[in-house]
C-alpha atoms as a printed R data frame, in Angstrom:
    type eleno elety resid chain resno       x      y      z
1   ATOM     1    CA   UNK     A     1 -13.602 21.242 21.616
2   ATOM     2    CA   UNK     A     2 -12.639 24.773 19.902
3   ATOM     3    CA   UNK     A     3  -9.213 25.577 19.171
4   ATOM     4    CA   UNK     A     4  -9.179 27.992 22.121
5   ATOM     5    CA   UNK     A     5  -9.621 24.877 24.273
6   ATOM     6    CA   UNK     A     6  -6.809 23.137 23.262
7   ATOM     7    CA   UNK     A     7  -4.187 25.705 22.393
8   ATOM     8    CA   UNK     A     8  -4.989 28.378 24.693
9   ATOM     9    CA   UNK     A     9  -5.263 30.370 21.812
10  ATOM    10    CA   UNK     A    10  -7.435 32.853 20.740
11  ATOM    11    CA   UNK     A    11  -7.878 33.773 17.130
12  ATOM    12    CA   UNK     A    12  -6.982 37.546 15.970
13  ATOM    13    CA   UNK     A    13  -8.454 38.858 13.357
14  ATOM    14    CA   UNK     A    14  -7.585 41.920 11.586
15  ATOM    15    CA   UNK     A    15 -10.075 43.288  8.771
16  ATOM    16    CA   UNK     A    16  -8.625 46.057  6.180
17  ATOM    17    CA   UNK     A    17 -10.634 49.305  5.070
18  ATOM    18    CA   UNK     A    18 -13.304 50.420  6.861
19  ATOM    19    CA   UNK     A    19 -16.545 47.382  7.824
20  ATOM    20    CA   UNK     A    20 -19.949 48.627  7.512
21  ATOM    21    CA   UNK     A    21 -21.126 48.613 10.547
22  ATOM    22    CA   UNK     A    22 -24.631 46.131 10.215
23  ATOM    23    CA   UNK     A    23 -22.220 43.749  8.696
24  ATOM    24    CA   UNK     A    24 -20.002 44.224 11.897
25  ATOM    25    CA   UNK     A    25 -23.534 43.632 13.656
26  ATOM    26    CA   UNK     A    26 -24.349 40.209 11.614
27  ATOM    27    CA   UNK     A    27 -20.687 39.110 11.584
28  ATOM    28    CA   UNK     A    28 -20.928 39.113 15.913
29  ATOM    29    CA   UNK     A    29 -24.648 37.799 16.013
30  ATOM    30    CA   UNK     A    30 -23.490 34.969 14.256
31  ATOM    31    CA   UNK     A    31 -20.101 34.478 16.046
32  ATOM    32    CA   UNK     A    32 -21.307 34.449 19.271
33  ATOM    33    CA   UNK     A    33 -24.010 32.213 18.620
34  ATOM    34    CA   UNK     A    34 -21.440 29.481 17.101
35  ATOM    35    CA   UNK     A    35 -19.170 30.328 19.888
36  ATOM    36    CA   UNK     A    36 -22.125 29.155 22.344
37  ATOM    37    CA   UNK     A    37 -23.099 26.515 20.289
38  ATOM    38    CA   UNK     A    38 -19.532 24.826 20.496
39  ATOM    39    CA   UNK     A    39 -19.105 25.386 16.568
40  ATOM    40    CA   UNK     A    40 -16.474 27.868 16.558
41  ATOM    41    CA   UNK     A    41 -13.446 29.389 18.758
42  ATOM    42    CA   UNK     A    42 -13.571 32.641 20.260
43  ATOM    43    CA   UNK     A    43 -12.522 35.422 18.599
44  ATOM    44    CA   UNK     A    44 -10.828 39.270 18.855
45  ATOM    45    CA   UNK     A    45 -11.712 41.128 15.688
46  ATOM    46    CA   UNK     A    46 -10.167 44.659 14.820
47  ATOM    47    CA   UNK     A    47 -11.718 47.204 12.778
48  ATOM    48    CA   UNK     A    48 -12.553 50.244 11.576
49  ATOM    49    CA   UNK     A    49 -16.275 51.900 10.310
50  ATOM    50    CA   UNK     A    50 -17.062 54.532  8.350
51  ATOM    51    CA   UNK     A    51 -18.369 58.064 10.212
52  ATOM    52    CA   UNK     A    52 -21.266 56.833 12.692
53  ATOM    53    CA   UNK     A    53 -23.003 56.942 15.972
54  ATOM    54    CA   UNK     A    54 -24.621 53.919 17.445
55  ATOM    55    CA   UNK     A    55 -26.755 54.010 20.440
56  ATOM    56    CA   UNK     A    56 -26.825 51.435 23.390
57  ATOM    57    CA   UNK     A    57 -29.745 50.813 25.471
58  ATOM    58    CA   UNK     A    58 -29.565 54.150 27.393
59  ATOM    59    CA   UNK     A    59 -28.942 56.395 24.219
60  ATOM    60    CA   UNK     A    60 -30.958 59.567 24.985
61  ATOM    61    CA   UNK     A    61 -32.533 61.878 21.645
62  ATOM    62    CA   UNK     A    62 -31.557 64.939 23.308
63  ATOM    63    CA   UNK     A    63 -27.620 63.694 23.112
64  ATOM    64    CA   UNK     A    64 -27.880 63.463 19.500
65  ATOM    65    CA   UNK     A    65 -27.084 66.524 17.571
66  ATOM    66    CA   UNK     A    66 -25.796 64.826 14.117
67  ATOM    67    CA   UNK     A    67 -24.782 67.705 12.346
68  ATOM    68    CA   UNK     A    68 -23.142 66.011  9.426
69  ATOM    69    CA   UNK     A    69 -25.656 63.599  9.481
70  ATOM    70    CA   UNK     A    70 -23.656 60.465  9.449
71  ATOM    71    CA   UNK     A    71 -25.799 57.328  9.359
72  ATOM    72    CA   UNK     A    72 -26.552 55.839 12.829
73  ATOM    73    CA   UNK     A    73 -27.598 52.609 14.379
74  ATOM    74    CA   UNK     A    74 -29.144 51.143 17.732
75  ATOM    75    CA   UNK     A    75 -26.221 49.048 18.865
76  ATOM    76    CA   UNK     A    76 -27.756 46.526 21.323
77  ATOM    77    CA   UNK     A    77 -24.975 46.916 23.975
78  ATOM    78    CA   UNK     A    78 -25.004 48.374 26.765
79  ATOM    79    CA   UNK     A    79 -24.346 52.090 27.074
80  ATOM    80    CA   UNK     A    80 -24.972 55.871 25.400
81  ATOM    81    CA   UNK     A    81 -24.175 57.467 22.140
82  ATOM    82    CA   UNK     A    82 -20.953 56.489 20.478
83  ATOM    83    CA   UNK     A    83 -19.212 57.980 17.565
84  ATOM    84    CA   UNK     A    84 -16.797 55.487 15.279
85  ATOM    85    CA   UNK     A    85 -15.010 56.548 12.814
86  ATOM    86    CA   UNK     A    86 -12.014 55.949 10.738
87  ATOM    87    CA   UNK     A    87  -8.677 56.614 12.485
88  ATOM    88    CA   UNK     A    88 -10.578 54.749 15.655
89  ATOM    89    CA   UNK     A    89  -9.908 50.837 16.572
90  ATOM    90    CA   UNK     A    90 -12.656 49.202 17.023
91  ATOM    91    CA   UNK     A    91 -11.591 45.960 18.913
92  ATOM    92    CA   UNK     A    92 -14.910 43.279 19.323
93  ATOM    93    CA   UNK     A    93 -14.565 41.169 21.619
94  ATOM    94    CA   UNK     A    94 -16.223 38.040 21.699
95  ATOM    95    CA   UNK     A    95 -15.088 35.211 24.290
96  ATOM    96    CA   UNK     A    96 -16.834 32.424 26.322
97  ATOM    97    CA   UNK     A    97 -17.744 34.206 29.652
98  ATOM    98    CA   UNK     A    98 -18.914 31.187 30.877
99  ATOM    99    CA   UNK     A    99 -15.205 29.769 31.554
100 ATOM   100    CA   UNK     A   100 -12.404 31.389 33.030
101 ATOM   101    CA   UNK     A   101 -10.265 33.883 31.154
102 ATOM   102    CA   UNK     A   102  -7.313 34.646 32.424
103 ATOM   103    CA   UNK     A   103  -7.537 36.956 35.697
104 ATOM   104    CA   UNK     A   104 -11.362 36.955 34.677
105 ATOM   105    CA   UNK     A   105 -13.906 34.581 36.658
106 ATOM   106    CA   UNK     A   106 -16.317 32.770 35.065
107 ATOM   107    CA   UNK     A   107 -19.821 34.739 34.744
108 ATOM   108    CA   UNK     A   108 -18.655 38.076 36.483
109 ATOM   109    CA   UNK     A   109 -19.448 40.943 34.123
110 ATOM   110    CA   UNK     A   110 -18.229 42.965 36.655
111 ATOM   111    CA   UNK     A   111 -14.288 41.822 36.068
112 ATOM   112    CA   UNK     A   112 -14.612 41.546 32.745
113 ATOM   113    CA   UNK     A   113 -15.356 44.981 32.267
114 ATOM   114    CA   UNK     A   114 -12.547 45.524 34.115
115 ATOM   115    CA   UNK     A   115 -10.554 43.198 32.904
116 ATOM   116    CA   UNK     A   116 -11.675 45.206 29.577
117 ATOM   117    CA   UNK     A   117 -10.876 48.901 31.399
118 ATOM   118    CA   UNK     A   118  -7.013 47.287 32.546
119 ATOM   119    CA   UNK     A   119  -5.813 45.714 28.908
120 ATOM   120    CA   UNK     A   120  -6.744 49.449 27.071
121 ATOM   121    CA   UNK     A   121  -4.814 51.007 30.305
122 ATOM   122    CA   UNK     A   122  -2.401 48.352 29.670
123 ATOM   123    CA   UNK     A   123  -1.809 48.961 26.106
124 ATOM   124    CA   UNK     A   124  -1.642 52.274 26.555
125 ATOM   125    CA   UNK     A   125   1.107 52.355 28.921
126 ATOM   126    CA   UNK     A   126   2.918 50.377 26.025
127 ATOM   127    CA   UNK     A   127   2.605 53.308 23.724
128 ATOM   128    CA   UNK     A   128   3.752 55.423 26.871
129 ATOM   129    CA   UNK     A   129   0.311 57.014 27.213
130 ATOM   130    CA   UNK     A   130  -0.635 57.262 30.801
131 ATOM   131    CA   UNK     A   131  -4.218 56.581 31.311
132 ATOM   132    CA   UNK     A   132  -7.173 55.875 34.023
133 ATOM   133    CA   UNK     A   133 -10.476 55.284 34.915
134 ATOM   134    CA   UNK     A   134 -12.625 57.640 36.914
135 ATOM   135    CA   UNK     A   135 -15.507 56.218 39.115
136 ATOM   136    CA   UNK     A   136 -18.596 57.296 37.580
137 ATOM   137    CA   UNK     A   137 -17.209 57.593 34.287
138 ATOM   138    CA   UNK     A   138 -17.571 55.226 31.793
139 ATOM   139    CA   UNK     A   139 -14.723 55.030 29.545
140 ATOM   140    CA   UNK     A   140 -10.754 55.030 30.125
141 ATOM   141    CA   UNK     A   141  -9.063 58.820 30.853
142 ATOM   142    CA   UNK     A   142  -5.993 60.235 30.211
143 ATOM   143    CA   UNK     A   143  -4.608 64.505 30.430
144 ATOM   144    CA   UNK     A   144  -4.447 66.000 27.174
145 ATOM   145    CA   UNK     A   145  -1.421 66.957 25.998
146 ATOM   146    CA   UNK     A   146  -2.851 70.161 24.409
147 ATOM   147    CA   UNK     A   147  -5.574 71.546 26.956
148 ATOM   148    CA   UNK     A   148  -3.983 69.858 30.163
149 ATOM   149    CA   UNK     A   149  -7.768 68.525 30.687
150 ATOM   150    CA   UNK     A   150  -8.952 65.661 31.460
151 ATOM   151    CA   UNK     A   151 -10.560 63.720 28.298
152 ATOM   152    CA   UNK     A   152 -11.363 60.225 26.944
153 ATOM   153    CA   UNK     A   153  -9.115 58.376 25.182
154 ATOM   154    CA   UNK     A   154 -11.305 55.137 24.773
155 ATOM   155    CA   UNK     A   155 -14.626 53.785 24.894
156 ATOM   156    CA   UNK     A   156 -16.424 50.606 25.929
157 ATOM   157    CA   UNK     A   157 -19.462 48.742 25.221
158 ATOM   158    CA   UNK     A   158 -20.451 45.105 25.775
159 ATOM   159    CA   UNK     A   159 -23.108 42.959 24.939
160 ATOM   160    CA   UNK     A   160 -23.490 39.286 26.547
161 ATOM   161    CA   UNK     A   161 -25.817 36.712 24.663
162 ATOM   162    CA   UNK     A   162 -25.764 33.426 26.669
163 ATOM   163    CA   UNK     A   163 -22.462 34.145 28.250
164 ATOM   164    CA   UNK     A   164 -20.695 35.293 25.422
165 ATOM   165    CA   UNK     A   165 -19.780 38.512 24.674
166 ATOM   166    CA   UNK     A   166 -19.886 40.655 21.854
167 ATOM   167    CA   UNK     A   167 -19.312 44.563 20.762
168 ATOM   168    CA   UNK     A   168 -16.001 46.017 22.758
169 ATOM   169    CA   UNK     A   169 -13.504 48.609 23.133
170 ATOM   170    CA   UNK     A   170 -12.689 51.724 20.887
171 ATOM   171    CA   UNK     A   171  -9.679 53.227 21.112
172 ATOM   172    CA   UNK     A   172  -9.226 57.097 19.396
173 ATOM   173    CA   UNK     A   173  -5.896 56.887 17.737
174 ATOM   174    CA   UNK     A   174  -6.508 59.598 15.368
175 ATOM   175    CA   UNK     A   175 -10.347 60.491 14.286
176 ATOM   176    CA   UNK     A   176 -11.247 63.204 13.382
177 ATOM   177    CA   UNK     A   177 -12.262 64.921 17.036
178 ATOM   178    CA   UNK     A   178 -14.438 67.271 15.986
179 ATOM   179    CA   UNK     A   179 -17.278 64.534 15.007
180 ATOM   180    CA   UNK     A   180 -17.606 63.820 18.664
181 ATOM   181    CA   UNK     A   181 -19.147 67.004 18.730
182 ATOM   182    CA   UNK     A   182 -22.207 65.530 17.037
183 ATOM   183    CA   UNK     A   183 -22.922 63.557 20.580
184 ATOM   184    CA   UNK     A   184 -22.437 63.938 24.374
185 ATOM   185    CA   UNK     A   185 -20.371 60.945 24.057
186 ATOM   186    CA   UNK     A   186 -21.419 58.486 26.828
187 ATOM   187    CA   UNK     A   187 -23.707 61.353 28.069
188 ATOM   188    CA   UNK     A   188 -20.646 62.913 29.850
189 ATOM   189    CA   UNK     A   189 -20.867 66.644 29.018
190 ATOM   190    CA   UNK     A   190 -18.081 67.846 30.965
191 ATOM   191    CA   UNK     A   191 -15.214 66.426 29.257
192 ATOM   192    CA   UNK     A   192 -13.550 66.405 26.103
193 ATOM   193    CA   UNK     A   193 -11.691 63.495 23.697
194 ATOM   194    CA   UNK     A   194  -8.840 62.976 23.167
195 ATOM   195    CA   UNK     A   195  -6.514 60.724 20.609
196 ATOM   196    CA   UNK     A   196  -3.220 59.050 20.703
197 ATOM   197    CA   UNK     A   197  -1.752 61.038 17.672
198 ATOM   198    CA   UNK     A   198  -1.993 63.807 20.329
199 ATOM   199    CA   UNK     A   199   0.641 62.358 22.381
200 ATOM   200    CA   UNK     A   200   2.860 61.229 19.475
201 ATOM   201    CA   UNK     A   201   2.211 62.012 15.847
202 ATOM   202    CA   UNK     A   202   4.306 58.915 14.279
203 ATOM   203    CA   UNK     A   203   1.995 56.051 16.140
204 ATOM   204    CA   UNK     A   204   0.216 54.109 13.523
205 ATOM   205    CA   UNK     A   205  -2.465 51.651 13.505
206 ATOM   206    CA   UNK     A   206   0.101 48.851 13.166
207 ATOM   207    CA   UNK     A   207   1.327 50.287 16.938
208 ATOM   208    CA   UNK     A   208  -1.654 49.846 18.133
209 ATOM   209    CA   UNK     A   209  -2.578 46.859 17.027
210 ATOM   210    CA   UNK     A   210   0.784 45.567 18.381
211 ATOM   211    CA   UNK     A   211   0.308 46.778 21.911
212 ATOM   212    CA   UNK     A   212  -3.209 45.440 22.009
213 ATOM   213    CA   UNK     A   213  -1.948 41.962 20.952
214 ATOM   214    CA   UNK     A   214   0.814 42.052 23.847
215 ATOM   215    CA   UNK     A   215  -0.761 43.067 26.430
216 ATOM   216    CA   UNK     A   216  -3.348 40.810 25.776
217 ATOM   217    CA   UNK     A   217  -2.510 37.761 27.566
218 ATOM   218    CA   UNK     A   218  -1.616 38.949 30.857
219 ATOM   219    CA   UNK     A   219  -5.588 39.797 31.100
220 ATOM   220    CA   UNK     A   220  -7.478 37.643 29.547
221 ATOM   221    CA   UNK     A   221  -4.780 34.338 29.697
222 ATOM   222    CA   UNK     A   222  -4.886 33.240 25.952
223 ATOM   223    CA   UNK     A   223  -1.950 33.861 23.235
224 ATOM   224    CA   UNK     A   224  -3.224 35.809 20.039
225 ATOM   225    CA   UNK     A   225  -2.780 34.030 17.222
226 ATOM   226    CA   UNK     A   226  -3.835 35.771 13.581
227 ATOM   227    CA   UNK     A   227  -6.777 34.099 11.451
């Protein structure tokens, strides 16, 4: 039994500086293959990457535009073109979707992308950021504070190997907004990003990371627990 099995735990792991992104890619291959395998406990990893766009399986050419020409990499989840960046939260996600998880039923990718779509709305609200999701729109919404628009505020992207998943949410807490202009992000061309340091200027990464690990549990039913 994993440790997630008996403590109703679920292991948190923060990594400093920014991860390469094929070692990101290696690191989850290998995690969710040991999580499958019984040989190790499932796992929420936060991170950041250097400038890049990865491409999920729909990624069109024409959506690339790359003008800075930051390195970029088929991603093997689902989904468009995605920019990451520093100032961004990458949190991976990698849990056994083959038992339940909190609110989330065993083997429906449907409610675990929501379940996914309701903890970023979630830990949002914790920052006092009101945000949504649109129906049609992939992604979770929110009104700029400077343009009054609507604009994305976070990403998501999943890939399930066996009935585990892997890859995750981003959430823009402050990137630099003007590299999403080297993509239609998602291939929504109507709409604009957008990036908690918008809202309030002193949130940090630390806030973040907070209000993830809170709001957490009500979702997904396990108690984050750092290592």
């Amino acid at each position: 039994m994993t440790r997630n099995d008996i403590c109703e735990e679920i292991l948190w792991k923060k990594s400093d500086g920014l991860t390469p992104y094929p070692e990101a890619l290696d690191f989850m291959a290998i995690r969710s293959r040991q999580i499958y395998e019984g040989e190790a406990s499932p796992l929420v990893w936060l991170v950041e990457h250097p400038p890049i766009f990865t491409a999920g399986t729909s990624a069109r050419p024409e959506d690339l535009y790359n003008p800075h020409d930051y390195l970029t990499y088929s991603a093997g989840r689902g989904g468009q073109w995605t920019y990451h960046g520093p100032g961004q939260r990458l949190a991976y996600v990698m849990l056994d979707l083959g038992r339940q998880n909190g609110t989330i039923p065993p083997r429906d990718l449907r409610a675990f992308v929501k379940g996914l779509e309701q903890w970023i709305i979630a830990t949002l609200a914790y920052l006092s950021v009101e945000a949504f999701t649109r129906d049609g729109r992939i992604g979770v919404w929110t009104i700029d504070p400077l343009s009054g628009q609507e604009a994305k505020i976070a990403a998501l992207g999943i890939r399930v190997s066996r009935w585990v998943s892997w890859h995750g949410v981003s959430i823009n807490l402050d990137p630099a907004l003007d590299d999403f202009d080297g993509i239609v992000p998602c291939g929504i061309r109507e709409f604009g990003v957008t990036s908690l340091r918008r809202f309030n200027p002193a949130l940090t990464m630390q806030d973040l990371d907070e209000a993830l690990a809170v709001t957490w549990p009500a979702h997904f039913g396990s108690i984050p627990q750092e290592g």
